[in-house]
N, C-alpha and C positions, 0 to 999 in steps of 0.2 A: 731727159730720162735719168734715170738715179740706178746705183749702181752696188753699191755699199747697202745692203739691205739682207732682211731676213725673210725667209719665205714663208715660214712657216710662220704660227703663232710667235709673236716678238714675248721677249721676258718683258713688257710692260702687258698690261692685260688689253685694253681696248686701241689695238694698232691692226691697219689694214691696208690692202692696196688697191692703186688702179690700173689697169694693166692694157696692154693692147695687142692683139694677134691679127696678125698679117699675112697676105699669101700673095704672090703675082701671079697674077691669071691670062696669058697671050699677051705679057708686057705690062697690064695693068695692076697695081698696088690696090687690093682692098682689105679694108679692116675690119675689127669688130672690138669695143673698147668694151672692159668687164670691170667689176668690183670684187675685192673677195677678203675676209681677215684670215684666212689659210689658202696662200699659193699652192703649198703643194698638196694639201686635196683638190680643191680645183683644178691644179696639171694631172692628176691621176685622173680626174671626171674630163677631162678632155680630149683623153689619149682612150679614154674604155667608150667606144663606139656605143654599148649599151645602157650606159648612162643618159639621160636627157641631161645638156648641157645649159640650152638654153632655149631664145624663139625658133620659132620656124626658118628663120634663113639661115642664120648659123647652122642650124641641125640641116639643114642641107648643105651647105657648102662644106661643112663636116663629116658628111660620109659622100662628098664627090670628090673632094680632094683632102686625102693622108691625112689627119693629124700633125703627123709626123714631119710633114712638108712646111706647115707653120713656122713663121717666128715670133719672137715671144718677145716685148720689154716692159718693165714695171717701168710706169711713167710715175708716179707719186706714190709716196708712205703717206698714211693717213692716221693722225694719232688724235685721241678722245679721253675726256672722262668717263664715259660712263658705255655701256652697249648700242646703247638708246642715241646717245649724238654718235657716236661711230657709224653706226645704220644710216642713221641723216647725215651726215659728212659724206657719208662715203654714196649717197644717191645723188647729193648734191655736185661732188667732184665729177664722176660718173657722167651724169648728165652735160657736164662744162666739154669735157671729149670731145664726147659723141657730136655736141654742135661742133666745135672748134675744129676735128677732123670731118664732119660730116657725114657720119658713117651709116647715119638714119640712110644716108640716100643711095639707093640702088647699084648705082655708079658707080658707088664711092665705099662702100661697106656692105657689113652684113648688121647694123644693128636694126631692132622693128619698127623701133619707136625710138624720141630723142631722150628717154630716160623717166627724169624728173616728175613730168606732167602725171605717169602711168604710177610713179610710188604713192605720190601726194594722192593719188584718185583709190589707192589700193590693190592697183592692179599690176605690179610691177612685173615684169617681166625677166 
């Protein structure tokens, strides 16, 4: 996890991050890995319950337990030339997570899908 970071839009133009939000649930650790080139609109769209934040399981575990209860760490900066590879990077990094913590699975996270497969199809979630 990286620590020295800017949250917001970076003075370079196509910089983003991947991030990961955590809860223990009766002793268990589950997550939900995100992408975003502005943390803190995304912390605000997280924290405002009437926001859609994302799928359906986040958006439930997100109004069963606090927002507020979450923890939060930027696991990668993500720096690009252009908009256009920033969006692919950052689907692609995204995608690495979500396998690597497993978060697609029930168990284990709140993400819907393993990422990647649903950007490239256009259905990204």
């Amino acid at each position: 996890m990286i620590t020295n970071y800017t949250l917001s839009k970076d003075t370079e133009e196509h910089v983003g991050f991947i991030y990961m939000r955590s809860i223990i649930i009766n002793g268990v650790k589950f997550i939900y890995i995100g992408e975003s080139s502005n943390m803190l609109d995304r912390n605000y769209h997280w924290r405002c319950l009437k926001v859609e934040y994302g799928g359906k399981r986040i958006e439930k575990a997100r109004k069963e337990h606090d927002p507020s209860n979450w923890m939060w760490d930027v696991l990668e900066r993500v720096e690009a030339n252009s908009a256009d590879e920033l969006e692919e990077k950052l689907k692609q990094k995204e995608a690495e997570y979500i396998i690597k913590y497993e978060s697609y699975k029930e168990d284990k996270g709140f993400n819907s899908t393993r990422g990647l497969s649903q950007y490239l199809n256009g259905n990204a979630a």
